[in-house]
N, C-alpha and C positions, 0 to 999 in steps of 0.2 A: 269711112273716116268719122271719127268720132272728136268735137271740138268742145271744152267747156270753156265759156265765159267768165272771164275775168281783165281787168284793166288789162297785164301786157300780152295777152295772148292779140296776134296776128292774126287778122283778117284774112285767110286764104283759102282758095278754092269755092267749091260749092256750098261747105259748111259756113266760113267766112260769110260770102253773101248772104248766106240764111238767117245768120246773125244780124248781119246788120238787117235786114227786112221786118227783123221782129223789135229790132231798136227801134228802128224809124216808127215802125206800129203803136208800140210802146209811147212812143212821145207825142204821135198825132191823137192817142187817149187824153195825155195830158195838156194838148191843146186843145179839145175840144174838136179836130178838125174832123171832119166825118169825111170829106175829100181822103184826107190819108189814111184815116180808120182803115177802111174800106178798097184802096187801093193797092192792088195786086191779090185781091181774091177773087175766087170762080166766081162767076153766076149762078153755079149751082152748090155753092160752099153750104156745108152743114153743120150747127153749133150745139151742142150739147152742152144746159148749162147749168147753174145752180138753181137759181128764182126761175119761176113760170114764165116764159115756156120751157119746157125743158128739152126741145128741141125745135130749131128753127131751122126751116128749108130755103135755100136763096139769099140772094144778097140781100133784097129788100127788105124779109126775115131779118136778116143780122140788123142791118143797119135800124131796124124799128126796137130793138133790145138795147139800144144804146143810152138813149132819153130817160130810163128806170135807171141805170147807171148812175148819169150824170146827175140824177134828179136827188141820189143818195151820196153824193159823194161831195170833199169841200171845194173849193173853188183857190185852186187849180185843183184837179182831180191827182189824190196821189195814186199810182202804178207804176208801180216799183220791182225788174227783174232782180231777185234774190240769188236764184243760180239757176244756168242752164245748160242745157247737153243738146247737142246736134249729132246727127247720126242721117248721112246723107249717102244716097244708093247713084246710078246712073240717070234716074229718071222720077225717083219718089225720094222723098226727107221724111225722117219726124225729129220734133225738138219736145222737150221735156222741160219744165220751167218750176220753181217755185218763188211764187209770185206775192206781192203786200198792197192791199189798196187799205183805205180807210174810208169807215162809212158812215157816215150823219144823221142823227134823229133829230128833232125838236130839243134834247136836252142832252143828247151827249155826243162823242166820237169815238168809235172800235177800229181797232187793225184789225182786218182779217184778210189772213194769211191763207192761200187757195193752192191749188196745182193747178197747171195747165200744160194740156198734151196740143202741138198744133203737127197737121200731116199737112205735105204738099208737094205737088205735081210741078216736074218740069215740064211746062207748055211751050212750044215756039223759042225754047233756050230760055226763059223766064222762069224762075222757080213763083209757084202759085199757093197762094193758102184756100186749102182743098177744104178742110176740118178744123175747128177747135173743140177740145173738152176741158170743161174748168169742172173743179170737184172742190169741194171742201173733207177735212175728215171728219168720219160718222164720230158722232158725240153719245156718248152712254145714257 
């Protein structure tokens, strides 16, 4: 099943759920909440990411990559789902995203526009965030 997000699409099935998981994700960014950042992924979730490190092993990994985030971004943090696809099997997912935060220096503000791939594992009937990879496009 393949699901893309948009206001009246319906929430159903295991894509539906997947959706909303990355909503909710999505909004615990923008509250700052590391409680819901972080809840509902593995222990041993792996992130592949733009800035150093460019890959983090564990949860504790992720959750330590957040603080460089937050430390560039305005207050509230924009993270903004542009568009997304779900593509959900009996026991694994992945979703496809194109994504917009904005990000702060001393003197200015940039949107930058990224993708993000997230894979995940249905555990115990739970669907899990196993992986993220965020990329930006290569620049000439």
């Amino acid at each position: 099943m393949e699901e893309t997000m948009n206001a009246s699409s319906p929430q159903t099935g295991d894509a539906g759920q997947i959706r909303a998981l990355i909503e909710q994700w999505a909004e615990a960014v923008r509250r700052k909440d590391m409680d819901g950042i972080l809840r509902h992924h593995a222990p041993d979730f792996i992130m592949f990411d733009v800035p150093p490190p460019l890959q983090s092993k564990g949860i504790e990994a992720y959750r330590d990559t957040w603080p460089l985030f937050f430390g560039a971004s305005p207050n509230p943090p924009v993270f903004d789902i542009v568009d997304l696809k779900i593509r959900a099997g009996a026991e694994v997912a992945f979703a496809v995203a194109l994504m917009r935060c904005v990000l702060v220096t001393q003197t200015e503000s940039s949107d930058l526009d990224f993708r993000l791939t997230i894979c995940f594992e249905k555990i115990a009937g739970q669907w899990t965030f196993m992986h993220e990879h965020h990329s930006v496009p290569a620049i000439d």
